[in-house]
Residue frames as a rotation matrix with the C-alpha (Angstrom) as fourth column:
UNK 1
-0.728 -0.301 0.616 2.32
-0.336 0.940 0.062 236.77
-0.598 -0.162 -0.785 27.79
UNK 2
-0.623 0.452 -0.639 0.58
-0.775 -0.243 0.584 234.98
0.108 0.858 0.502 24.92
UNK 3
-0.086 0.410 0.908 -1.81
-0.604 0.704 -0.375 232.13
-0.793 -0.580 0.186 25.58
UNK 4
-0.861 -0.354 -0.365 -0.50
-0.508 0.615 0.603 229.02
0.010 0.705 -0.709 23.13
UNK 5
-0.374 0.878 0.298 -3.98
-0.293 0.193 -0.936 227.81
-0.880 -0.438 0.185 24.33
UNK 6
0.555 0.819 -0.146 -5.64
0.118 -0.251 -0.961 229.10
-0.823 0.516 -0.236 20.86
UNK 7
-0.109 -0.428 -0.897 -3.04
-0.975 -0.128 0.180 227.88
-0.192 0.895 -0.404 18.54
UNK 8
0.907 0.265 0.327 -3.67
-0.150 0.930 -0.336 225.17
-0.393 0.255 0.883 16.46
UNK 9
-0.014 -0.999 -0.033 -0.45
-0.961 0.004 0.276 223.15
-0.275 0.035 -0.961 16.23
UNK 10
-0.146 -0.124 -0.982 0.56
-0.542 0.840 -0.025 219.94
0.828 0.528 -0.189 14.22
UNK 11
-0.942 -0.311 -0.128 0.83
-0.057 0.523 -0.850 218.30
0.331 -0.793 -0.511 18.09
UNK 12
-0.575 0.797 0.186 -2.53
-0.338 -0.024 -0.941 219.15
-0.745 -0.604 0.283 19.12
UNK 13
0.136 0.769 -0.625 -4.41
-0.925 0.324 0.198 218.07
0.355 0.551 0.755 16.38
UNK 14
-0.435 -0.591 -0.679 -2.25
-0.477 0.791 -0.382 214.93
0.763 0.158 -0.626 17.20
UNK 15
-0.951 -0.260 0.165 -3.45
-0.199 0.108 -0.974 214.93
0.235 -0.960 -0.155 20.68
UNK 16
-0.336 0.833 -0.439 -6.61
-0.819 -0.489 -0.301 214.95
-0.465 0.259 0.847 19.36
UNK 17
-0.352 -0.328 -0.877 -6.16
-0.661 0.750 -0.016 211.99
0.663 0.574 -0.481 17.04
UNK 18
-0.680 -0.487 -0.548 -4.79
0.008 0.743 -0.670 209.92
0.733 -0.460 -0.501 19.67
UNK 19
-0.883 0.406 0.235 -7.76
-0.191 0.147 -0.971 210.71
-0.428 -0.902 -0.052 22.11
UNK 20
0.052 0.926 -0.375 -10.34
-0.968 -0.045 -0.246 210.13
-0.245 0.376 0.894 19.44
UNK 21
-0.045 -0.144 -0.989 -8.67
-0.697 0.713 -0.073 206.91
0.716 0.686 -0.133 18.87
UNK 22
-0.998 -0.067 -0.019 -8.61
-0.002 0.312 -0.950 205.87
0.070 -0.948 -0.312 22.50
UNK 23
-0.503 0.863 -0.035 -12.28
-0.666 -0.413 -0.622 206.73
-0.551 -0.290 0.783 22.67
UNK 24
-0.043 0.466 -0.884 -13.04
-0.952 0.249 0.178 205.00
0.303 0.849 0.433 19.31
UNK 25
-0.549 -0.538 -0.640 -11.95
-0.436 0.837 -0.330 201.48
0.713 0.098 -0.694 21.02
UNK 26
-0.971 0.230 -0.057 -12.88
0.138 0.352 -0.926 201.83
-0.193 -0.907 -0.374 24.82
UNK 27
-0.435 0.900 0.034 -16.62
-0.825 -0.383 -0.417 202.33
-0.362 -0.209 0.908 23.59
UNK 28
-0.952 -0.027 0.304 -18.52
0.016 0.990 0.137 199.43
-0.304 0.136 -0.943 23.46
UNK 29
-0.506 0.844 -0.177 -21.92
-0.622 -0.215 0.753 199.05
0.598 0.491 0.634 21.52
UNK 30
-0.869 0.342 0.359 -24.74
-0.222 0.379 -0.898 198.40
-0.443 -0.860 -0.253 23.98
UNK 31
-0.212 0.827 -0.520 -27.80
-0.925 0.002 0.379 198.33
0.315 0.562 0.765 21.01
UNK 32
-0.618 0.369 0.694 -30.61
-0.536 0.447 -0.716 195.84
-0.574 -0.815 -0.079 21.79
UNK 33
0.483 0.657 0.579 -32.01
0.300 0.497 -0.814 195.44
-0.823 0.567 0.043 18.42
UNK 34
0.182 -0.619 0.764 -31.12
0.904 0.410 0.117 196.17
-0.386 0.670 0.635 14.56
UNK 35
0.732 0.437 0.522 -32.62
0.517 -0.856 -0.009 199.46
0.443 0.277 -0.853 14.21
UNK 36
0.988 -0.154 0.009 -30.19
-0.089 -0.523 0.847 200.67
-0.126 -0.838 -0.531 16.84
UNK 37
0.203 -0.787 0.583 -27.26
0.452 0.604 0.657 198.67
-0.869 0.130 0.478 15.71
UNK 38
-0.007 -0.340 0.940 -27.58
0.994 0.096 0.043 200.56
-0.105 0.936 0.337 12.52
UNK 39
0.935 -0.020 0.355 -27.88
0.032 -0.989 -0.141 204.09
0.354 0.143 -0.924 13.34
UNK 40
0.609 -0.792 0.056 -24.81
0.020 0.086 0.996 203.14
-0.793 -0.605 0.069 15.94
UNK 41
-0.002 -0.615 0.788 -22.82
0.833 0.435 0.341 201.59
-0.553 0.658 0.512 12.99
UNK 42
0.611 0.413 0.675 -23.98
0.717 -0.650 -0.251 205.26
0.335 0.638 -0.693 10.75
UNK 43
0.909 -0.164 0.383 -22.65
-0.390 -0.661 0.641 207.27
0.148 -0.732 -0.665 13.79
UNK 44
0.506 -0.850 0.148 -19.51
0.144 0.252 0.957 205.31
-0.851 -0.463 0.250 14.08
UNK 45
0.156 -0.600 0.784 -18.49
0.972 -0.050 -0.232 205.93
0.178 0.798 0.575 9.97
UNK 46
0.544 -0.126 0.830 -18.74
0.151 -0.958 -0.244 209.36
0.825 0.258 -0.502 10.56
UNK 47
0.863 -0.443 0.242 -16.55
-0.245 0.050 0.968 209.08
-0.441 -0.895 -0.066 13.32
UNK 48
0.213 -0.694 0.688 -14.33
0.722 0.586 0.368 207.34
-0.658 0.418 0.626 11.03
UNK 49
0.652 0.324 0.685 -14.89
0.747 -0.426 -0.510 209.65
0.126 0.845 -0.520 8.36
UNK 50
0.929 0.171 0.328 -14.01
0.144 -0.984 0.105 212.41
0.341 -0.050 -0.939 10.04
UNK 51
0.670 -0.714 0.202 -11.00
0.178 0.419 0.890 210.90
-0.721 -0.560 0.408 11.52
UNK 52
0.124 -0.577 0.807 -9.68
0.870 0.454 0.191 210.28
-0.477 0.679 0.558 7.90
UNK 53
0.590 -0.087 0.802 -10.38
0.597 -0.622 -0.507 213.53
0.543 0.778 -0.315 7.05
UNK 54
0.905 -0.301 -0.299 -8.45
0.113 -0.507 0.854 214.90
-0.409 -0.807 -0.425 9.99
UNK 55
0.262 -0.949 0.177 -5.54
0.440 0.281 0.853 213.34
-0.859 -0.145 0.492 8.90
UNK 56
0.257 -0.173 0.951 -5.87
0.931 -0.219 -0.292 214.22
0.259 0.960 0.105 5.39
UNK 57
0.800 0.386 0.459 -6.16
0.327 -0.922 0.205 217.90
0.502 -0.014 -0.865 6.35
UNK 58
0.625 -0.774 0.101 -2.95
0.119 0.223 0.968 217.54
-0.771 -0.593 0.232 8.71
UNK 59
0.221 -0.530 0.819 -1.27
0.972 0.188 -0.141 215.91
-0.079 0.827 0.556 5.63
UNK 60
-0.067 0.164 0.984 -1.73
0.949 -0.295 0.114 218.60
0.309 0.941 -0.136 3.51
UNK 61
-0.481 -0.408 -0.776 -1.20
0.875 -0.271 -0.401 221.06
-0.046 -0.872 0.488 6.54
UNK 62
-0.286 0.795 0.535 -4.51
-0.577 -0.589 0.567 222.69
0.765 -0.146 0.627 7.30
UNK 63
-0.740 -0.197 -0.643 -4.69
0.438 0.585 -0.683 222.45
0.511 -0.787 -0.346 10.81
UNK 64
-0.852 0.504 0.143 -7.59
-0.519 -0.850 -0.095 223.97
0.074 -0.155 0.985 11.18
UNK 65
-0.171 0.621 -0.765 -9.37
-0.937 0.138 0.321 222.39
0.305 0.771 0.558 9.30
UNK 66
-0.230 -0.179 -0.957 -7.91
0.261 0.936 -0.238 218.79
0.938 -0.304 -0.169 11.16
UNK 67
-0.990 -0.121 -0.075 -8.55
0.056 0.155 -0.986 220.25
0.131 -0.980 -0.147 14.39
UNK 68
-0.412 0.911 0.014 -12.34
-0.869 -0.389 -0.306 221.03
-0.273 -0.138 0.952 13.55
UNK 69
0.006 0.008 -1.000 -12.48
-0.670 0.742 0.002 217.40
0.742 0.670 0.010 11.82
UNK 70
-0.760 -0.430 -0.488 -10.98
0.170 0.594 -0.786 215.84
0.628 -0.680 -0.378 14.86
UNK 71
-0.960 0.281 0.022 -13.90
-0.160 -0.480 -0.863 217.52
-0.232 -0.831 0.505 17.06
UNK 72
0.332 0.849 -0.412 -16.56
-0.923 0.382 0.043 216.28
0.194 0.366 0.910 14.79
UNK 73
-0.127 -0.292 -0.948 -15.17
-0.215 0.941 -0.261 212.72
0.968 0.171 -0.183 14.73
UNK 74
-0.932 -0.179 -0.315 -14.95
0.284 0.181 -0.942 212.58
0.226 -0.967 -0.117 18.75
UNK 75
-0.615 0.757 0.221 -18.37
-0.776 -0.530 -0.342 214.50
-0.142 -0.382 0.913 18.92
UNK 76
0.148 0.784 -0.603 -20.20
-0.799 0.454 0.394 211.40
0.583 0.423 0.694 16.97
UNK 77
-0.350 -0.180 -0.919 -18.48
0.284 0.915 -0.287 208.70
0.892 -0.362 -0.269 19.07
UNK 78
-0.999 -0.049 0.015 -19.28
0.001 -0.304 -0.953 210.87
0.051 -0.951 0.304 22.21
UNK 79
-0.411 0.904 0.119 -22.90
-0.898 -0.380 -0.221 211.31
-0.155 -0.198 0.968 21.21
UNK 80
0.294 0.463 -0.836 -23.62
-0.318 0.872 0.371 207.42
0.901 0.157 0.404 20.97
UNK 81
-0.654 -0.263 -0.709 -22.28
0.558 0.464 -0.688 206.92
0.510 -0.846 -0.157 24.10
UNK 82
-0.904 0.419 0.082 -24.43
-0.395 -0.745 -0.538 210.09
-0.164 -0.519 0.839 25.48
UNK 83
-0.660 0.284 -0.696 -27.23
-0.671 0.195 0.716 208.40
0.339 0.939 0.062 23.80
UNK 84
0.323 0.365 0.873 -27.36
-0.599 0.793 -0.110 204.92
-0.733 -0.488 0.475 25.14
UNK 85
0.964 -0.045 -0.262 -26.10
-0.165 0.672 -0.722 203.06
0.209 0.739 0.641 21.87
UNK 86
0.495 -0.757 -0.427 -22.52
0.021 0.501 -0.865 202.81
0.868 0.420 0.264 23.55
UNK 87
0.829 -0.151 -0.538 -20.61
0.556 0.324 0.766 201.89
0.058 -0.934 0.353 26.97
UNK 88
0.660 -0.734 0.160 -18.54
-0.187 -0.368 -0.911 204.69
0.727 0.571 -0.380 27.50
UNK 89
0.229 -0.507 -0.831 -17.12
0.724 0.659 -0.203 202.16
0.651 -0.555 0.518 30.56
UNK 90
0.660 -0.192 -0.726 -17.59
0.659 -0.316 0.682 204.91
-0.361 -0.929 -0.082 33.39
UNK 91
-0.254 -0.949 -0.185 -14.91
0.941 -0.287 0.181 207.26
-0.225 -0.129 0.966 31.41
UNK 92
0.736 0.564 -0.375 -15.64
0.598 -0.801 -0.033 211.02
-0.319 -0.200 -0.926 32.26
UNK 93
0.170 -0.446 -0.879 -12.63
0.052 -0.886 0.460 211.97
-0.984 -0.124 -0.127 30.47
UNK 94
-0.935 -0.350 0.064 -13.23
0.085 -0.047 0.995 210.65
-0.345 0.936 0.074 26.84
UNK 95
-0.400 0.893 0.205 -17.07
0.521 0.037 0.853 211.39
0.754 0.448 -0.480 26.86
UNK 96
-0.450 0.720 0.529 -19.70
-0.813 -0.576 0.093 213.28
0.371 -0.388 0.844 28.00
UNK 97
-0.767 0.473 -0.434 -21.96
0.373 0.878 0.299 210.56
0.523 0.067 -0.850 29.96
UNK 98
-0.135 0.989 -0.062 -25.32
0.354 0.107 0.929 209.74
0.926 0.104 -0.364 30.37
């Protein structure tokens, strides 16, 4: 019996996507001053970034490559919420909290 587990598939990257995008919303910036407001705002392009490059990498069907993208992107929004620069509103299943 093989364990589909440890294939990357066009669906799971999706699934991936779609929970970095859920994440990318329900976090809310908690920053207290500008200094903070701008690493946050640093830490959220590369979130973005990586997002865009997921897809690209999808596209162009390197799904590797989109599933290791997709796991950076979710890692930078998770680590501002782990942080203290974002509210990840109490959810233990799109972040790591504090």
């Amino acid at each position: 019996m093989s364990d589909n587990g440890n294939i990357v598939t066009k669906e799971k990257v999706e699934k991936y996507l779609n929970l970095t995008a859920e994440a990318r919303i329900k976090a809310t910036s908690i920053t207290t001053n500008s200094e903070d407001e701008k690493k946050l705002q640093s830490m959220l392009r590369m979130c973005d970034d990586y997002q865009n490059d997921a897809r690209h990498f999808m596209e162009n069907g390197d799904l590797v490559r989109a599933f290791g993208a997709i796991n950076y992107a979710h890692a930078w929004i998770d680590a501002a919420v782990r942080i203290g620069l974002m509210d990840g509103h109490n959810d233990d299943h799109l972040f790591t909290l504090p």
